[in-house]
C-alpha positions as CSV (number, residue, x, y, z in Angstrom):
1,X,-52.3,-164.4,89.7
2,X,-52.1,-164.7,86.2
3,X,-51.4,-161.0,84.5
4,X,-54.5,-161.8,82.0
5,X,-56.7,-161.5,85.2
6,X,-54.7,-158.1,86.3
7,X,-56.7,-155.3,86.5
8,X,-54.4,-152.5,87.4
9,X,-55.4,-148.9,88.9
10,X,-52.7,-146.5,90.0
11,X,-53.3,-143.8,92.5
12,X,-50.7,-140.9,92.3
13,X,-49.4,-139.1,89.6
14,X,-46.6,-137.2,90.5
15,X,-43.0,-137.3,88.9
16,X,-42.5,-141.2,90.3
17,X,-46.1,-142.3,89.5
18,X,-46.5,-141.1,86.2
19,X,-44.0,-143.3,84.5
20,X,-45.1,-146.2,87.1
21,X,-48.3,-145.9,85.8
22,X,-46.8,-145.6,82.1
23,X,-45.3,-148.8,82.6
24,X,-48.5,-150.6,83.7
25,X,-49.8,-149.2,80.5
26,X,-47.9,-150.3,78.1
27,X,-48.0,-153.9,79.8
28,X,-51.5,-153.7,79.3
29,X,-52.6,-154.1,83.2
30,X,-53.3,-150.3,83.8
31,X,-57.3,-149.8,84.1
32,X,-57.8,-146.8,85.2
33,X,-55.8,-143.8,87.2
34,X,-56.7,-141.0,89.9
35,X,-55.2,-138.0,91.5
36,X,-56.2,-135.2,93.9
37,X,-56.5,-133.1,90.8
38,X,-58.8,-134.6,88.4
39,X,-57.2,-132.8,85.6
40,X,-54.0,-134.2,85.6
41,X,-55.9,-137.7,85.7
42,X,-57.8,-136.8,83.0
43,X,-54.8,-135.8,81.2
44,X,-52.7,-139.1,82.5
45,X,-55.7,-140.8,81.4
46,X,-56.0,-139.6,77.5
47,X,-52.0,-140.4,77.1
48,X,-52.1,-144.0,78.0
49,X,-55.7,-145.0,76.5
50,X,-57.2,-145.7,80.6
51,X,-60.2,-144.5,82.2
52,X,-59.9,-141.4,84.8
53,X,-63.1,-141.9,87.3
54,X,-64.0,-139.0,89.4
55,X,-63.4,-140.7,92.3
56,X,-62.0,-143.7,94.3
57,X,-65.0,-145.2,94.9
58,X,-65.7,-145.7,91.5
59,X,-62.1,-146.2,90.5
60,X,-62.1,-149.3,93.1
61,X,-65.1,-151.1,90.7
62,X,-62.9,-151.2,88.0
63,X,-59.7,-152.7,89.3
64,X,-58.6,-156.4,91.9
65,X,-55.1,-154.3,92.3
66,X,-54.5,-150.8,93.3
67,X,-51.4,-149.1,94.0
68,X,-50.9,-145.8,95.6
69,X,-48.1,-143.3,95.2
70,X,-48.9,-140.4,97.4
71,X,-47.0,-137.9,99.5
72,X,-48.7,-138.1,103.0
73,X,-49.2,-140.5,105.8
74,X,-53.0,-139.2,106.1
75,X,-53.3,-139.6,101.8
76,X,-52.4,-143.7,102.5
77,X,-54.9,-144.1,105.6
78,X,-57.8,-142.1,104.2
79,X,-57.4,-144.6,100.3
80,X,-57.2,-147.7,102.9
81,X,-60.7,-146.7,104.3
82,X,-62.5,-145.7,101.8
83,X,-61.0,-149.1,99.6
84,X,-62.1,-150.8,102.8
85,X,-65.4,-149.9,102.4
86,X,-65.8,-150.6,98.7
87,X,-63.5,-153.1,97.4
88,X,-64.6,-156.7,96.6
89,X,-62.8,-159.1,99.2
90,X,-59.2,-160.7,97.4
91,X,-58.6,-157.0,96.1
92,X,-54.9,-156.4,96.6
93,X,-53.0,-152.8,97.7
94,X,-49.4,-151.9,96.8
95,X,-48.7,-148.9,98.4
96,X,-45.2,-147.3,97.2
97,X,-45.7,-144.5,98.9
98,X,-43.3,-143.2,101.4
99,X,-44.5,-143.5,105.2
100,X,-44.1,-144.3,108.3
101,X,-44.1,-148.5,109.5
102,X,-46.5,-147.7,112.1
103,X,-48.8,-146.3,109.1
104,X,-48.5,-149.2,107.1
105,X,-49.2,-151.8,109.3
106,X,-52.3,-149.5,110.1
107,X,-53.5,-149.8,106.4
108,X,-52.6,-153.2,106.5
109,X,-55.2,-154.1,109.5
110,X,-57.8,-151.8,108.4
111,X,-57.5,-153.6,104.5
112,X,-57.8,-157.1,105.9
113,X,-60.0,-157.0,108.4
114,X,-62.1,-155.9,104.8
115,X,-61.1,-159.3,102.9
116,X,-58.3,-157.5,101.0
117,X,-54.3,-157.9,101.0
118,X,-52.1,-154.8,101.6
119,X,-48.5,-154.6,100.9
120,X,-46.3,-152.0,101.7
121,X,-43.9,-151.3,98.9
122,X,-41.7,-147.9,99.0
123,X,-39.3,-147.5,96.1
124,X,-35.7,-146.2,95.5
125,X,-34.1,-145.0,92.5
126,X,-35.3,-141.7,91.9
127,X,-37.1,-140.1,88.8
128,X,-34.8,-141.9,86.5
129,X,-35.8,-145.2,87.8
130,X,-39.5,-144.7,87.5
131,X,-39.1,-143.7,84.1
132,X,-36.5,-146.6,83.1
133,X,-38.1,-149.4,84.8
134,X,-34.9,-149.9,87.2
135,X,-36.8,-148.9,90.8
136,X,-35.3,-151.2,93.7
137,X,-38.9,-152.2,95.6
138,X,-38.6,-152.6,99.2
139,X,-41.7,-155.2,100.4
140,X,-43.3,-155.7,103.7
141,X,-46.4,-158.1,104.0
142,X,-47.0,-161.7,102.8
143,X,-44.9,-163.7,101.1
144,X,-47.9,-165.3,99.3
145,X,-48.8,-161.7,98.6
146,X,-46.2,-160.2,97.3
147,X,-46.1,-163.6,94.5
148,X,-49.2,-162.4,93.4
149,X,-48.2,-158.8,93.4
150,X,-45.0,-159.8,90.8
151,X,-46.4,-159.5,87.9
152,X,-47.2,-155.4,88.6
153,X,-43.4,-154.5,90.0
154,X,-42.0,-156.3,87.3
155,X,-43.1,-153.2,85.1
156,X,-41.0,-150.6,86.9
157,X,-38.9,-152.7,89.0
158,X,-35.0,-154.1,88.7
159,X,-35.3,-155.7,92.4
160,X,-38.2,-156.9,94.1
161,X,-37.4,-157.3,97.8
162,X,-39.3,-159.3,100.7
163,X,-38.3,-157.3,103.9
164,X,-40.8,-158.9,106.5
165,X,-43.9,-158.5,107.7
166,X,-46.2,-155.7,106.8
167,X,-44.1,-152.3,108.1
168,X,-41.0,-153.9,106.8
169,X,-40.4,-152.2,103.7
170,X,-41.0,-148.6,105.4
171,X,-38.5,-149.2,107.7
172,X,-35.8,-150.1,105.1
173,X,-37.1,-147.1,102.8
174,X,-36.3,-145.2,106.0
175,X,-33.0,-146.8,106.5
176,X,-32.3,-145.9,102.7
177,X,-33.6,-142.2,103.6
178,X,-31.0,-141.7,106.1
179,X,-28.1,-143.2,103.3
180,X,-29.4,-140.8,101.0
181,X,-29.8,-137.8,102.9
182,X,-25.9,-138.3,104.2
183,X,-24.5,-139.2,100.6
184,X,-26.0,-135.7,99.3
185,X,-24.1,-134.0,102.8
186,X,-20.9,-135.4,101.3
187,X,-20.8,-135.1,97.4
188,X,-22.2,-131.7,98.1
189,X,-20.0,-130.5,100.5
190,X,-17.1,-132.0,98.6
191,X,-18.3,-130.4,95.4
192,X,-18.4,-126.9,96.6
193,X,-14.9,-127.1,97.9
194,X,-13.8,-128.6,94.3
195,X,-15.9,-125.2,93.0
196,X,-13.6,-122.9,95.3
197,X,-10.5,-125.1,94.1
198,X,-11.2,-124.1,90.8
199,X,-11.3,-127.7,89.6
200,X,-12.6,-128.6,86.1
201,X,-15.8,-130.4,86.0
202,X,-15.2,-131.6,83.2
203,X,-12.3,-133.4,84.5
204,X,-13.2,-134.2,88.6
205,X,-16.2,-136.1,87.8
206,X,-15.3,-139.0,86.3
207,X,-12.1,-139.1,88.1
208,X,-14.3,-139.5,91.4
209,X,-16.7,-141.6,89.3
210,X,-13.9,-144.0,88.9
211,X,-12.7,-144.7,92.6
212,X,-14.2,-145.2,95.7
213,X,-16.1,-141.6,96.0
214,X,-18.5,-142.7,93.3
215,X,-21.9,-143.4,94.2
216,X,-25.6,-143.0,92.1
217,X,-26.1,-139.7,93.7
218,X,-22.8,-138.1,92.4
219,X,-23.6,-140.0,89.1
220,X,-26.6,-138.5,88.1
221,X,-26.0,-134.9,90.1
222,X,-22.9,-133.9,90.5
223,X,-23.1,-132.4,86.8
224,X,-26.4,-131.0,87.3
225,X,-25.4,-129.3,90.8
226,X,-22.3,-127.8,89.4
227,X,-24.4,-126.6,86.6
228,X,-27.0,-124.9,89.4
229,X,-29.5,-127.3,87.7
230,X,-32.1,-128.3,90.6
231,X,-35.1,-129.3,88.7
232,X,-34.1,-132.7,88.1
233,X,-35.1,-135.3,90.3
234,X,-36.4,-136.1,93.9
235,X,-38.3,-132.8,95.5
236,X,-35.7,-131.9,98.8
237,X,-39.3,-131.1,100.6
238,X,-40.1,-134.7,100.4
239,X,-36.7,-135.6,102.1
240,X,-37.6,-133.3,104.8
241,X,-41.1,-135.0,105.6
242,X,-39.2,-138.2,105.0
243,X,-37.0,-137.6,107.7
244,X,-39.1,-136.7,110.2
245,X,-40.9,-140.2,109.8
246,X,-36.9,-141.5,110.2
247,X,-36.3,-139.3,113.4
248,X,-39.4,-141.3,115.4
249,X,-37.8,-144.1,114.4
250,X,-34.8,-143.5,115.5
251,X,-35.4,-141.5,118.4
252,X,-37.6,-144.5,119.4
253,X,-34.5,-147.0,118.5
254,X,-32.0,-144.9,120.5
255,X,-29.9,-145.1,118.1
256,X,-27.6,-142.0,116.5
257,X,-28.9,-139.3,114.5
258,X,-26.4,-136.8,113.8
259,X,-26.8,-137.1,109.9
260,X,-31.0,-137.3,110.1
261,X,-30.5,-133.8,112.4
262,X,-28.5,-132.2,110.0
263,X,-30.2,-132.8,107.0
264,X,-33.4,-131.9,108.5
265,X,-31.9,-128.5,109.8
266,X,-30.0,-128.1,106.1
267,X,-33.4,-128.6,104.2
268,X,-35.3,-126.7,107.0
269,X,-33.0,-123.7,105.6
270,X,-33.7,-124.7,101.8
271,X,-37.3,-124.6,101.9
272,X,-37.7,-121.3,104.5
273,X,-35.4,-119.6,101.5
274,X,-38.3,-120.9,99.4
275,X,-36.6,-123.9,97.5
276,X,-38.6,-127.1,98.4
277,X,-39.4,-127.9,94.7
278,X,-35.9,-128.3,93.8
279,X,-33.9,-131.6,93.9
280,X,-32.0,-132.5,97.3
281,X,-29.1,-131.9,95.2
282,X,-29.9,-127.9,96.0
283,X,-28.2,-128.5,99.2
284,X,-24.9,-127.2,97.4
285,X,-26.0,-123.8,98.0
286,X,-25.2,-123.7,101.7
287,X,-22.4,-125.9,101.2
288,X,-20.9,-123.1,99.4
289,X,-20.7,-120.5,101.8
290,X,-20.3,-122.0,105.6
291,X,-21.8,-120.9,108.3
292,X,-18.7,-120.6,110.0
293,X,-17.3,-118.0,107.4
């Protein structure tokens, strides 16, 4: 597909699909955008010189490609209907949000038994990434698909991966879930002993940074943690509905899930104490007192 026949919407606009959808813009492919709350579309809208249409339906007349961002299993199955019902045949989904595989290859079916291409597509990289144009994109569908789908990552994307078939790319962004969510257990858990050490910041950081410890996550929070800085990047309620999608899976794999149990009881904690909107890096607060002590 050449790019001057790209018409881009983006469904979405949270903290990942706002710069996505900035990066469309700029690359002139972005149409038109929608979200739950019109406002914010509107708003979205007015910054990047695109249409905001009240709703999908009329969003879909505008646009041959449509990528979704959204936070729910239900939010992906209920776009995949109603673009179903009123797309033109040939018109192609990228959905980057996170689901389950099971989901995806549902949207997929109900999308081409319609005429139109689906490909599943979550990312990795965090807020940062979004906003630089360095996401990692996990694929599952069509390899003939995902060719024509290139020219859209490209805007927000360092790597373009083909997983497999449609469901693929969930279940690696659930495999990267469960990396994720047992990388935060460690740097936090170290960091909060380094805290009752009484080690320098200042100093500690980049001496980890320069061995084997370092990693993206202790990167880009192990200053901001130390700092009690939580606003920052990738919402710790998220994680939690993201790992319950990784649980079935791996309840259904039989394989271990000590790390997917405790990060689901850990963040269960977080968000009871009222702290879902804060970064997974928040997990330092338990850390720092066990419940042991």
């Amino acid at each position: 597909m050449n790019t001057d026949d790209l018409n881009v919407a983006f469904i979405g606009l949270g903290a990942m699909g706002v710069p996505m959808a900035g990066h469309l813009a700029r690359a002139q492919l972005l149409t038109a955008v929608w979200n739950r709350s019109h406002d914010k579309a509107v708003a979205v809208a007015k910054e990047y010189g695109v249409a905001a249409p009240a709703t999908v339906a009329e969003l879909i007349a505008s646009c041959n490609v449509i990528a979704l961002c959204v936070p729910a299993d239900a939010d992906v199955l209920d776009l995949a209907h109603t673009i179903a019902a009123h797309a033109q045949p040939g018109t192609l989904v990228i959905d980057h949000s996170t689901v389950s595989s099971l989901t995806a290859k549902s949207a997929h079916d109900r999308l081409a038994a319609n005429g139109c291409a689906f490909l599943d597509a979550p990312v990795s990289g965090g807020v940062e990434g979004a906003k630089n144009g360095q996401l990692s994109v996990m694929v599952g569908g069509d390899a003939q698909v995902l060719e024509r789908a290139r020219p859209v990552l490209a805007c927000y994307a360092a790597k373009i991966n083909h997983m497999g078939e449609a469901g693929a790319g969930q279940n690696t962004k659930a495999v990267n879930q469960v990396l994720v969510a047992g990388i935060a257990q460690a740097v936090c858990e170290g960091l909060a002993l380094a805290e009752r050490l009484g080690l320098d910041p200042q100093r500690l950081l980049p001496t980890l940074g320069a061995g084997a410890a370092n990693n993206w996550f202790l990167e880009k929070r192990g200053a901001t943690m130390l700092r009690d800085e939580f606003k920052v990047g990738f919402k710790l309620a998220l994680l939690h509905k993201d790992l319950k999608i990784v649980r079935e899976l791996a309840l259904a794999a039989g394989t271990d899930r000590s790390i997917i149990e405790k990060s689901l009881a850990d963040y269960a904690v977080l968000l009871a104490q009222g702290h879902g909107d804060e970064d997974i890096s928040a997990l330092i607060r338990l850390k720092r007192k066990s419940r042991d002590s």
